[in-house]
C-alpha positions in Angstrom: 0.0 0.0 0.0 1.8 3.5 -0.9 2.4 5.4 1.8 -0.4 8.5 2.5 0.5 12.2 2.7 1.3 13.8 5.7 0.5 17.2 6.6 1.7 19.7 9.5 -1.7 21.6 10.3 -0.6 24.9 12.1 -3.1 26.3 14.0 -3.3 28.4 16.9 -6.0 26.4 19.4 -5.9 28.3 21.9 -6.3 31.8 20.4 -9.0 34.1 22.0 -10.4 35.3 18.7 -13.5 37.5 19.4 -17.0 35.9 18.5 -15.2 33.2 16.9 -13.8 29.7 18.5 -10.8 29.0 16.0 -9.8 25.2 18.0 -13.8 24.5 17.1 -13.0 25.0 13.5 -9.4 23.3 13.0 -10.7 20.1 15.1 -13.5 19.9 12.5 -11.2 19.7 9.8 -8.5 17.8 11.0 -10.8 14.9 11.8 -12.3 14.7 8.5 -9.1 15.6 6.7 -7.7 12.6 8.6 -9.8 10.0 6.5 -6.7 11.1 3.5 -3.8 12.4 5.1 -1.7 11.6 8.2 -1.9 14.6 9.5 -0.3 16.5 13.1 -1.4 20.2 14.7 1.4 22.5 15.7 1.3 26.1 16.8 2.2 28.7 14.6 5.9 29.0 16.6 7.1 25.5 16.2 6.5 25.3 12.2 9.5 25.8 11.5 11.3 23.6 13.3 8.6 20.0 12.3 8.0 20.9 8.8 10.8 19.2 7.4 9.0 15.9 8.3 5.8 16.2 6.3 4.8 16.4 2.9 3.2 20.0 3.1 2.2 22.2 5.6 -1.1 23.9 6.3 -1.9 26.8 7.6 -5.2 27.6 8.6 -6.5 29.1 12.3 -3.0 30.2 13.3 -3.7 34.3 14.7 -2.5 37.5 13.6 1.5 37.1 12.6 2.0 40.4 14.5 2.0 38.1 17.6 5.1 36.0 16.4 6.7 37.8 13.6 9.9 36.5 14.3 8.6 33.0 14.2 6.6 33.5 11.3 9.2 35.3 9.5 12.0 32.4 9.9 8.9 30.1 9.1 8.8 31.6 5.2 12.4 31.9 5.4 12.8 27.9 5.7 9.9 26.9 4.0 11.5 29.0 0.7 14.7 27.9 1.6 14.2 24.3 1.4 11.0 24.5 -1.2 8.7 23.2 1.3 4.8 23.0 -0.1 3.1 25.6 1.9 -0.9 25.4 2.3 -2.0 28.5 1.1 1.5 28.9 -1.2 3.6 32.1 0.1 3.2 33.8 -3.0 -0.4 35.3 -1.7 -0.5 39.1 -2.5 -3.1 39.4 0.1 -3.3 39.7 3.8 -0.2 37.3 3.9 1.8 40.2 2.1 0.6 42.6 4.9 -1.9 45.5 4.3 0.0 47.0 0.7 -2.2 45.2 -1.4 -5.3 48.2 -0.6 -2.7 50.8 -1.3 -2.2 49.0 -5.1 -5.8 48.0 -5.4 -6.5 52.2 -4.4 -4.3 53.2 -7.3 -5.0 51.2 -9.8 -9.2 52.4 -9.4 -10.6 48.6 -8.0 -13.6 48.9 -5.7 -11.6 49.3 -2.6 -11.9 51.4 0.3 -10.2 54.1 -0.6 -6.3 53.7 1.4 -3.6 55.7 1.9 -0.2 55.8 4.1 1.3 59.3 3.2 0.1 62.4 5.1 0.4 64.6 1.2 -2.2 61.9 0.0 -4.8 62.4 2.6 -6.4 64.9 0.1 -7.2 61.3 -2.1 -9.6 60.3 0.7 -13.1 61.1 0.5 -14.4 63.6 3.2 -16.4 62.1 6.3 -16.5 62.3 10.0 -13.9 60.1 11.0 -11.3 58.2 9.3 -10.2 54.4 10.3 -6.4 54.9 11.0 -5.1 51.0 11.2 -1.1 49.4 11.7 0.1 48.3 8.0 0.5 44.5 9.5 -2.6 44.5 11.7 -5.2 41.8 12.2 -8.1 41.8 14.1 -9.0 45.2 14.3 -5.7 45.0 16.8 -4.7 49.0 17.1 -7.7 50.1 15.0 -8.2 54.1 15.8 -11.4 56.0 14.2 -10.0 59.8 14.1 -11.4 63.2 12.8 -9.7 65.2 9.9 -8.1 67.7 11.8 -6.7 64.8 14.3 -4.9 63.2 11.0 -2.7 66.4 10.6 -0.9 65.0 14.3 0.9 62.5 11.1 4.2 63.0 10.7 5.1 64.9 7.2 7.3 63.2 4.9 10.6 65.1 6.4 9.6 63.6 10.0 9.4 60.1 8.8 13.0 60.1 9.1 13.5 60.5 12.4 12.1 58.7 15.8 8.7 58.1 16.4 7.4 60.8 18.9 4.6 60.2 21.6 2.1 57.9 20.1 0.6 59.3 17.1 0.4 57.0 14.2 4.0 56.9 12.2 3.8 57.4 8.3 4.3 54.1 7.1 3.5 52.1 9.6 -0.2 52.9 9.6 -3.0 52.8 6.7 -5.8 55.6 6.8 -9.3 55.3 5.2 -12.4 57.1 5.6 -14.8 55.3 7.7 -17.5 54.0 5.0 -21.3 54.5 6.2 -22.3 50.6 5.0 -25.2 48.5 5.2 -23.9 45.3 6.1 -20.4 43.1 5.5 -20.7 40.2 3.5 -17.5 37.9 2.7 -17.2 34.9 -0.4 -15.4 32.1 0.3 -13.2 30.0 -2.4 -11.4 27.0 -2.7 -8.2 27.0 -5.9 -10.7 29.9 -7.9 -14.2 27.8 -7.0 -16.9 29.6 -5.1 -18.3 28.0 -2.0 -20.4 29.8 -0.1 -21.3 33.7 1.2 -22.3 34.9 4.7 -23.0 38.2 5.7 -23.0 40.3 8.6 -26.8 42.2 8.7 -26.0 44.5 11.4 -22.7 46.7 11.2 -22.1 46.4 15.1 -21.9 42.6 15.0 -19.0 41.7 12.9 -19.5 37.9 13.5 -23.0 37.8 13.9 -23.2 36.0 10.3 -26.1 34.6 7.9 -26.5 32.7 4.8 -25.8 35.2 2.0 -27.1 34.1 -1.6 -24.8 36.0 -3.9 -25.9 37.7 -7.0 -23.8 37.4 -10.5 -22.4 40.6 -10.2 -21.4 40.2 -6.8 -19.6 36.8 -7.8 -17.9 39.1 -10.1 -17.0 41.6 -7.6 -15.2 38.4 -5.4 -14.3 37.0 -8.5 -12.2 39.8 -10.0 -10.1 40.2 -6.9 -9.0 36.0 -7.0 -8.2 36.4 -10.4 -5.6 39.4 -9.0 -4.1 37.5 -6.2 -3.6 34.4 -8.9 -3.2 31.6 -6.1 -3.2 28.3 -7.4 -4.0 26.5 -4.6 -5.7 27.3 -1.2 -8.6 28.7 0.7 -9.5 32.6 0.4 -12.5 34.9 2.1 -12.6 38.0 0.2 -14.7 40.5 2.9 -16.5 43.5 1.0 -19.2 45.8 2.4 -22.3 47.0 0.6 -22.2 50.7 0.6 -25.6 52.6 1.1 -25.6 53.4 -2.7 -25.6 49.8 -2.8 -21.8 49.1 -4.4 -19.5 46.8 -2.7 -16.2 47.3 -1.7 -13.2 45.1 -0.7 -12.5 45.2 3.1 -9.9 42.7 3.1 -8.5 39.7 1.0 -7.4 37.0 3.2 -4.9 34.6 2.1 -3.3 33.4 4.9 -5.4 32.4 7.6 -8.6 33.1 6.8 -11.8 31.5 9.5 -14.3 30.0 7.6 -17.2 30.1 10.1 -17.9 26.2 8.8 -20.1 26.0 12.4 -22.8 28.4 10.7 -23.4 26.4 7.5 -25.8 23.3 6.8 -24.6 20.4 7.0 -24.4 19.6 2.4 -22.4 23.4 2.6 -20.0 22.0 5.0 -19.7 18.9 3.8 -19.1 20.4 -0.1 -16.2 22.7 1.3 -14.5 20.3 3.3 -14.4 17.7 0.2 -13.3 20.8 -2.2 -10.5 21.3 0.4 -9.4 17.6 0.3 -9.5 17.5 -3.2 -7.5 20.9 -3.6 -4.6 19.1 -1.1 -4.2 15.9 -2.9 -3.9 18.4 -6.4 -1.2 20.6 -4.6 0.7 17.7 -3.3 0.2 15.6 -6.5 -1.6 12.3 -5.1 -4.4 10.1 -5.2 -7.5 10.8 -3.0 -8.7 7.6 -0.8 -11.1 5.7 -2.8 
């Protein structure tokens, strides 16, 4: 009998993530992911050191990086290094690149919240009340300020960039700034490879993770759709989050390629069941082999 793949499944079990329960999630998977793989769990932090032993790695609940950057940085190194098969690859240009990608999306005219990270491009920005000022490698709404427009002149001008950071105003380049979008709800589109799964949505603003069943329209598949297409991943799982404006557009929040939660607790049971066997099927393609019969 050939021997089956083996997989290192990083996750972060333990990880306090708010109206979410991540070690819910990754136990799911890994026992049905179990019926094709030999698979093991390992936080984010000790990746590095087991992959060598497995077939591929995946990375799936494993927290914001910003809490382990060092590991998570030596991580890529080795993985790179030695050409180990990462699950999603590294080449995401996504989240897993950091926050750049909305600056790129911004300036080449995508429906994106507008973003900038200069204090001479605040003038780009729509007027509004407040402006959501954000850290360029944040996750989780970690270090999330809302501020007014005078407060976003306390940014440092492109001569002070230079020098130390002062007090504890937001440093050009470190943080992201966009207007703070009056929308009607959040809804994010889920993909295995470039395949649509499923949608859920948010209803009410305040409640993030308060999701629903979302039955997409064309044009929305299009909207998620276009944005895939631009990160051209291979292989792996991505959530693209958009909200629907009040003039009823939508526009990208974020494009997660790295860690994305799947909130597979709040589908049906055929939903699930579809997406985990998509995932299974998109792992043996990545690593080459046969599913189970």
């Amino acid at each position: 009998m050939p021997a089956r793949p083996s997989v290192l499944y990083v996750t972060d079990l333990a990880y306090p993530a708010r109206g979410r329960r991540y070690c819910d999630e990754d136990i799911l998977l890994t026992s049905r992911l179990r019926a094709d793989f030999d698979l093991a769990l390992c936080h984010p932090r000790d990746a590095a050191a087991l992959m060598d032993g497995f077939d591929a790695v995946v990375v799936r609940n494993s927290g914001p990086v910003l809490h382990y950057r060092e590991a998570h940085d030596a991580f890529r190194a080795r993985a790179t290094a030695h050409g180990t098969r990462v699950y999603n690859p590294l080449t995401g240009r996504g989240d897993m690149a950091g926050k750049q990608y909305l600056l790129d999306l911004t300036r080449d005219g995508h429906p994106v919240i507008p973003t900038v990270d200069r204090t001479e491009d605040l003038h780009r920005l729509p007027e509004t009340d407040l402006y959501a000022v954000k850290p360029r490698d944040g996750a989780d709404s970690i270090g999330l300020r809302f501020l007014t427009r005078g407060e976003l002149a306390t940014l440092p001008r492109p001569a002070d960039a230079t020098g130390p950071h002062q007090g504890d105003g937001p440093h050009q380049g470190d943080v992201l700034v966009q207007p703070r979008i009056d929308f009607r709800y959040e809804v994010s589109f889920y993909y295995v490879d470039d395949t649509f799964q499923y949608a859920l949505h948010a209803p009410d603003p305040e409640r993030r993770w308060v999701l629903e069943p979302y039955e997409p329209t064309d044009a929305d598949l299009a909207f998620a759709r276009r944005f895939i297409d631009w990160n051209t991943l291979d292989h792996g799982i991505q959530r693209v989050d958009a909200c629907r404006t009040r003039e009823g557009d939508l526009l990208l929040v974020e494009l997660e390629d790295l860690n994305p939660y799947l909130s597979l607790d709040l589908l049906d049971e055929p939903t699930r069941d579809t997406f985990v066997a998509a995932m299974t099927a998109s792992l043996h393609r990545f690593l080459d082999t046969t599913p189970r019969a």
